[in-house]
C-alpha positions in Angstrom: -18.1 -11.4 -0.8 -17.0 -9.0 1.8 -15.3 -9.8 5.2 -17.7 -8.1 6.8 -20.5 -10.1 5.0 -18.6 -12.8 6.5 -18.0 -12.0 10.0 -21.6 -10.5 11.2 -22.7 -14.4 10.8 -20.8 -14.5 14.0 -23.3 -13.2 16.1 -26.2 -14.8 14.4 -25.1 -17.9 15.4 -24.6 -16.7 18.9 -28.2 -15.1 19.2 -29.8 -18.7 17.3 -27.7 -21.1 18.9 -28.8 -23.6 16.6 -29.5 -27.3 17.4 -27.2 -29.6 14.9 -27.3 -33.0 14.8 -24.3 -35.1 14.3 -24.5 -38.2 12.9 -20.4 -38.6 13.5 -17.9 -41.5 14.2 -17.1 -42.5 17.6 -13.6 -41.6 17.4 -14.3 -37.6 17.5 -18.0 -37.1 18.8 -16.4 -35.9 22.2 -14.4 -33.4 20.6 -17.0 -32.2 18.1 -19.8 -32.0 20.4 -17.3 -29.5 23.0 -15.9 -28.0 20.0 -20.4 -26.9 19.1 -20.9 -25.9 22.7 -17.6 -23.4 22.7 -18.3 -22.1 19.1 -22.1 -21.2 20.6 -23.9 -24.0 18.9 -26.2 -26.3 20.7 -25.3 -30.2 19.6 -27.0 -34.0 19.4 -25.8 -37.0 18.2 -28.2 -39.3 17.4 -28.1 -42.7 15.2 -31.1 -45.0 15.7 -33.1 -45.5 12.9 -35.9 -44.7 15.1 -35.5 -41.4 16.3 -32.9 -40.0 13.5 -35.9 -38.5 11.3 -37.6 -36.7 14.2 -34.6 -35.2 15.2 -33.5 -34.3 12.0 -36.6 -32.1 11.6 -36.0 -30.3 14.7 -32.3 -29.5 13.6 -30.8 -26.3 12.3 -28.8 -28.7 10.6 -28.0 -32.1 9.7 -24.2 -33.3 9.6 -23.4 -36.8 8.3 -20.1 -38.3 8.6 -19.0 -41.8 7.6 -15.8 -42.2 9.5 -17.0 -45.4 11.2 -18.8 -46.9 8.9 -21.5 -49.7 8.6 -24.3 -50.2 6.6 -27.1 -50.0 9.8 -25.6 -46.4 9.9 -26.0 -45.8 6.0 -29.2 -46.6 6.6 -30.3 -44.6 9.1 -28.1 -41.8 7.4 -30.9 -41.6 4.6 -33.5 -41.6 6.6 -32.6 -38.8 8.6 -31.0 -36.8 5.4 -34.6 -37.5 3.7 -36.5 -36.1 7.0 -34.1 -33.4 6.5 -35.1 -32.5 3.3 -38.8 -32.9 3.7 -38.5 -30.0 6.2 -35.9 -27.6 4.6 -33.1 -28.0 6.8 -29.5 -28.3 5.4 -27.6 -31.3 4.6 -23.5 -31.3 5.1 -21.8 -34.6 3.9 -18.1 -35.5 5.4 -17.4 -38.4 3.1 -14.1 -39.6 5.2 -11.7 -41.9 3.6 -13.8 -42.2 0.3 -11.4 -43.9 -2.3 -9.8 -45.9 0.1 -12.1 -48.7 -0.2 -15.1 -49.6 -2.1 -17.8 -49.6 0.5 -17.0 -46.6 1.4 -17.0 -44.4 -2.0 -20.5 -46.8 -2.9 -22.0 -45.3 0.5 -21.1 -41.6 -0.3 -22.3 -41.9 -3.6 -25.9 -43.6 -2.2 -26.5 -40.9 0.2 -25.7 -38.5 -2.7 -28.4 -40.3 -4.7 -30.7 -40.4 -2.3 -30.2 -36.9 -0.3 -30.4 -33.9 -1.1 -27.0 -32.8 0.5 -26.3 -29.0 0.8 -22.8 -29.2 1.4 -20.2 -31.4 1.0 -16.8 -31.0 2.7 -13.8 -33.3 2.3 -10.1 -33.0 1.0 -8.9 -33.6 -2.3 -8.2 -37.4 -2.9 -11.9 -38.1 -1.4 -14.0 -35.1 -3.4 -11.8 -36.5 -6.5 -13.0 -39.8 -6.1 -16.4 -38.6 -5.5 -16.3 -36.8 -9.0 -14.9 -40.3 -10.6 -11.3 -38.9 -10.8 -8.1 -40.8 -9.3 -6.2 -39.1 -6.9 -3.7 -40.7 -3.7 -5.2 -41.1 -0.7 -3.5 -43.2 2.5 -6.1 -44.8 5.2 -8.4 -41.2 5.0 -6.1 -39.1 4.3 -5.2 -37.1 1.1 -2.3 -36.9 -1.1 -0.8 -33.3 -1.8 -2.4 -31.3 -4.2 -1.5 -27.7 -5.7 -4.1 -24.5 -5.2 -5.2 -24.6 -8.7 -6.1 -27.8 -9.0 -8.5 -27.6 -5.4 -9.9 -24.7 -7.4 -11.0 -26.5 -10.4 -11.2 -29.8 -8.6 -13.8 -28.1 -6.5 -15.7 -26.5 -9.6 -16.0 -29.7 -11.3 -17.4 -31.5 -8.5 -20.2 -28.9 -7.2 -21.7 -29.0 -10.9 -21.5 -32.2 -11.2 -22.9 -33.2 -7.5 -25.2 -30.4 -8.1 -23.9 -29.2 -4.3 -21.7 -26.2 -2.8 -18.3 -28.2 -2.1 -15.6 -27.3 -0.1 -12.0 -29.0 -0.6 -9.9 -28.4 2.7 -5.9 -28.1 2.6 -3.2 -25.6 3.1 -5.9 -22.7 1.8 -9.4 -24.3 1.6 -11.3 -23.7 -1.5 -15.6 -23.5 -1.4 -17.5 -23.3 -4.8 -21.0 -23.8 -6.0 -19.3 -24.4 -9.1 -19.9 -21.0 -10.8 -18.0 -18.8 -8.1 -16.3 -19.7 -4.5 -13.6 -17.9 -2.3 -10.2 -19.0 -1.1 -10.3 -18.8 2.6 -6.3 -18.7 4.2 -6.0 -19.3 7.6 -5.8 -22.3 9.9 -2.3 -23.7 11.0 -0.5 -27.1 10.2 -1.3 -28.4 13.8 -4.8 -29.2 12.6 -3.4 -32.0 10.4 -2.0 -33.7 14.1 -5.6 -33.7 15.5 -7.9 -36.1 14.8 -11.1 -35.4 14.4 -10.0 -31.7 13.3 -11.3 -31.8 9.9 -14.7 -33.6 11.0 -15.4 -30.8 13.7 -14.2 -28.6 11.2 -17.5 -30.1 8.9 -20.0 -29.7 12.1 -18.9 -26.1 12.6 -20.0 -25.3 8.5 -23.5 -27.0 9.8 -23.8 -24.7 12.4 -23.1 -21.6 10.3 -25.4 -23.1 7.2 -28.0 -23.4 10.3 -28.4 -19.7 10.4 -27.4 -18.3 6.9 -29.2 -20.1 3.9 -26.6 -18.9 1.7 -24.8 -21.7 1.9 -21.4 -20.5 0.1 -21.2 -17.4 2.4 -22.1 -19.7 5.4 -19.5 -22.2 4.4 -17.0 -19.5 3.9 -17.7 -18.0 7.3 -17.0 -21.1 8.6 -13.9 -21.6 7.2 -12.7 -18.2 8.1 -13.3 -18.7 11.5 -11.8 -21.9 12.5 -9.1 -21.0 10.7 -8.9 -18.1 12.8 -10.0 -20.2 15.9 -7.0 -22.7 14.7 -4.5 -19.9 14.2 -4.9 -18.4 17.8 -4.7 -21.5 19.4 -1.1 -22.5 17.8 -0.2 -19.3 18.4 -0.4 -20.0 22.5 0.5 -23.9 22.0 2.8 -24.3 19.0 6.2 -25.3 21.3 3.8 -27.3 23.6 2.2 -29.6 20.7 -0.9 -31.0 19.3 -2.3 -32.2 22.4 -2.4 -28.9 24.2 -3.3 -27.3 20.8 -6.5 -29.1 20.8 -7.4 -27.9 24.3 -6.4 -24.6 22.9 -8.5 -24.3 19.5 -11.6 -25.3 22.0 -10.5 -22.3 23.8 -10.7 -20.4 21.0 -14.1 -21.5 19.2 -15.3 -19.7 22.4 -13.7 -16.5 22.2 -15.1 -16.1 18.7 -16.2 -12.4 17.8 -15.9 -10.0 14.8 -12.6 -9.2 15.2 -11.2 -12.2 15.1 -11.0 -12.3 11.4 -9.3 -9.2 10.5 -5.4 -9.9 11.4 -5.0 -13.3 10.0 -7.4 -14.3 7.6 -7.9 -13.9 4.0 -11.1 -14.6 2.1 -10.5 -13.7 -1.9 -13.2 -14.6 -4.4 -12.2 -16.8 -8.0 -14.0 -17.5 -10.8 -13.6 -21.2 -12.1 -11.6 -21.2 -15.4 -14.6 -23.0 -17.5 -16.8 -20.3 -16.3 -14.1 -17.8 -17.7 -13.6 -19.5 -20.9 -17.7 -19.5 -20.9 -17.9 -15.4 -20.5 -14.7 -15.1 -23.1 -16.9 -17.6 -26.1 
């Protein structure tokens, strides 16, 4: 996958302006919806069980995202992921603070069930829990965990979830489970924001709304908020996370081409079972 592969999708998604709807928690859906309009995106939030299927249909793309969580919302969660997926448009899971409690891990694993989900994007601890595997996680946030293992982690998860997964961290890692890329970029500020990571999620809806390769849309996404993320530190970094929130707005706007070539880095892997697979 080329970076120029990757960056053209910019300007798709400027000419389509595609309409995503965001079923989101109420501690970010401010922030995600003005982080959409800047990045060119056109978005909704809607959660009545009464309206959630029509508007999924009419969607580019469907975002789901449990971080306030209840079990009207699950509910109306499949019905709109099912609409979804009657009418062929894509299905991006944020399964916030799964592991920490039991409700929530049984709610991501429903909608798994019972949606056909595209794309899943979470960090380690909760994609690890996801896949049945232990790993720290505080309130919803992860533990530390090494590149290799977000490699692997990742591989094991998207075969077994049958879904193109992306782990987030210091360099975030996308798979179908048979290949993925590396994406480097993005700045530590992020981890200040809230709400970064689940506008982070909306912005991969927006680029799987106009590219139905879903690992090179994922990847573009990535790539540019990390680019996005790394401008706006670069203008706010003494000021703080408050003004670098403002500022990574800012730079969803100013978007183009270019702005992936000085400080991104997109590098393809091959999962080590698919390696030991070619070498038997």
């Amino acid at each position: 996958m080329s970076l120029h592969q990757v960056s053209v999708l910019i300007d798709k998604l400027h000419k389509e302006q595609p309409l995503i709807h965001n079923m989101t928690n109420v501690v970010v859906t401010n922030f995600t919806a003005n982080g959409l309009l800047a990045l060119g995106a056109s978005p909704v939030m809607a959660y009545a069980r009464e309206e959630v299927a029509d508007m999924a249909k009419i969607a580019g793309a469907l975002v789901l995202n449990l971080g306030t969580l209840s079990e009207e919302l699950v509910e109306a969660m499949i019905i709109a992921g099912q609409s979804a997926n009657s009418h062929g448009v894509p299905v991006l899971l944020d399964p916030v603070g799964a592991g920490a409690t039991p409700f929530r891990t049984a709610s991501a694993l429903r909608i798994l069930r019972e949606v056909e989900v595209s794309l899943l994007r979470g960090n380690a601890a909760e994609v690890a829990h996801l896949n049945g595997e232990n790993r720290a996680i505080k309130g919803v946030d992860a533990g530390q965990s090494a590149g290799d293992e977000r490699v692997e982690l990742a591989a094991r998860a998207a075969r077994k979830l049958r879904t193109v997964v992306a782990v987030t961290g210091p360099e975030d890692v996308i798979t179908d489970g048979q290949t993925g890329c590396i994406v480097k970029g993005g700045h530590r500020l992020l981890m200040q924001v809230t709400g970064a990571g689940c506008l982070l999620t909306s912005v991969l809806g927006a680029f799987a709304a106009v590219e139905r390769d879903l690992l090179l849309a994922g990847t573009a996404g990535l790539a540019f908020y990390g680019a996005a993320a790394y401008r706006a530190a670069e203008r706010t970094e003494a000021a703080g996370p408050g003004s670098f929130q403002i500022a990574l707005i800012d730079e969803l706007s100013r978007l183009n081409r270019d702005s992936l070539t000085a400080n991104t880095e997109v590098r393809e892997f091959l999962p080590s079972s698919v390696k030991e697979g070619e070498a038997q």
